[in-house]
N, C-alpha and C positions, 0 to 999 in steps of 0.2 A: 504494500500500500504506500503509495506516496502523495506527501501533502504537499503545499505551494506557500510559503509563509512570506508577510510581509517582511523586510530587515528592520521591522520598529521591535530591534532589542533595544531602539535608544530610550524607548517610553518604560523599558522594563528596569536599562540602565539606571534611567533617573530616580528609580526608586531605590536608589544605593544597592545593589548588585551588580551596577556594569562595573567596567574596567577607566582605567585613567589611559587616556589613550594623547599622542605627541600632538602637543599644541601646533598652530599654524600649520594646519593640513587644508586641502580644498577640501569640498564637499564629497564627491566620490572617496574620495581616498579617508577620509573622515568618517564616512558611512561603512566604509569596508573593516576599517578598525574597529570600530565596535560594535560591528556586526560579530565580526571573529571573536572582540575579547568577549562579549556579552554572552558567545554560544561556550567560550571556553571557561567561565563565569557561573556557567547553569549545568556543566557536565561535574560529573563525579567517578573517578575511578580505584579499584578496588583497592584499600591501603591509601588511599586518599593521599599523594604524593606531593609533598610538601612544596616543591618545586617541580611545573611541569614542563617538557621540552615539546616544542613546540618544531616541528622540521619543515623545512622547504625545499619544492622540488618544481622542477619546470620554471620556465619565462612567465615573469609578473613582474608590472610594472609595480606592485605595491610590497617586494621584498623590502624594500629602504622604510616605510612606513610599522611594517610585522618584527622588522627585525632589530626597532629602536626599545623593543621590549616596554614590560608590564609587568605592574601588580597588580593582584585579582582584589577583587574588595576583600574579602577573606583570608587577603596576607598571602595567599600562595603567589612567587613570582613563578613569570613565565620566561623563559630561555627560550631564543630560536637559533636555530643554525638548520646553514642548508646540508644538505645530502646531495648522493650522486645515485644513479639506479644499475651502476656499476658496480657496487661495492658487494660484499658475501652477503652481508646480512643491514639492507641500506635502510631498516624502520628498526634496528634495536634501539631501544632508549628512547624512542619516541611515544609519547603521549597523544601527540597528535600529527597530523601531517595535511600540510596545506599545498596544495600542487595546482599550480598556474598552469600556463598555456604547456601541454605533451603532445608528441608526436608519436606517429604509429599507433604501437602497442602498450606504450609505457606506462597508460594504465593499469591496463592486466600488466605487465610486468609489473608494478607495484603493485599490485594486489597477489602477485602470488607470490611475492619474498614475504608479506606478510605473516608472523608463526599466529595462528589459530588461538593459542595461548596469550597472545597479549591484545589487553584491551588496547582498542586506539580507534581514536576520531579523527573521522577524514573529513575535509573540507577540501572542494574541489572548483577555481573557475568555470569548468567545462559540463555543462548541463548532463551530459548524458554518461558522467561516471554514477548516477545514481541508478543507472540501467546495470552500470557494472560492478557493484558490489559497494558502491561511495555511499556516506552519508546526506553532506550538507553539500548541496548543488549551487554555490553565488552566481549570480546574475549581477555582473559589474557594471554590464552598462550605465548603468543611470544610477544617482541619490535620490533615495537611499535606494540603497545593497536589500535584495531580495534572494530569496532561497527555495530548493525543493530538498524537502526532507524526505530518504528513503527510511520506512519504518520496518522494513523486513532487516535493512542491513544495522541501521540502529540495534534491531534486538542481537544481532549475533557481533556485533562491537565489543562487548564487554564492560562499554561505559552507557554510565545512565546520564539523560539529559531531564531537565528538571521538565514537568507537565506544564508552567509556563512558558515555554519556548513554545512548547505545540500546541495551546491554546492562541498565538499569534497564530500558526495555520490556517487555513483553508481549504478544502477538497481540489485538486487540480481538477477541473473537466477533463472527461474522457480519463481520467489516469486514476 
């Protein structure tokens, strides 16, 4: 089942649970921030990890924005650092993984160096990784940052996202 959710984590944000996200951003790239921190804000994973790594992979024009880091209201900071899809094992240590613009396959190839055993939240530019196993699907185009949430892949995540995230949702038509 997938839903279609607006990016107003910032209505959720302002109820002190977003994230602090770098001053003097435009609007897109402001909306994409706390879009990301607001979804990584509202997740929970097992052993609740005091500090979460946060990983990038693919061409994004918004790495220099994700990668100026944060703290979660909850005190937990966030680390990013990028990966390569070359590496043995390129999602160890990651909590999450945000992947801009991929080529070919390099979706399923990051979905399948994935170990089954660790929880991790995917965030993905590209709409149609939620066909491929992805969680949260951004729609950059425009401000604010809109998403499709896959809830099949959500439940085999291993992380849980709070039921206000998905109360922003919507039913996509046809989906």
């Amino acid at each position: 089942m997938r839903l279609l959710a607006a990016g107003v984590l910032l209505a959720l944000c302002s109820t002190g649970a977003g994230a602090q996200t770098p001053a003097a951003q435009g609007a897109p790239v402001a909306s994409l921030t706390q879009t990301v921190w607001g979804i990584l804000g509202y997740a929970r994973w097992p052993g609740q990890p005091e500090a979460l790594q946060l990983c990038l992979v693919g061409e994004t024009p918004y790495a220099a924005a994700l990668q100026a880091g944060t703290k979660l209201p909850d005190g937990r900071t966030v680390q990013v650092k990028r990966i390569a899809l070359e590496g043995s094992a390129p999602l160890q240590g990651c909590h999450a993984v945000y992947a801009g613009r991929l080529h070919g396959g390099q979706w399923q190839q990051l979905m399948a160096a994935w170990p089954k055993s660790q929880p991790l939240l995917t965030l993905s530019e590209d709409a149609g990784a939620c066909q491929l196993g992805g969680m949260f699907c951004l729609d950059v185009s425009k401000a604010p940052v809109s998403f499709e949430l896959s809830l099949d892949s959500m439940a085999r995540s291993g992380v849980r996202v709070n039921p206000r995230v998905l109360s922003l949702a919507r039913h996509k038509e046809g989906g």
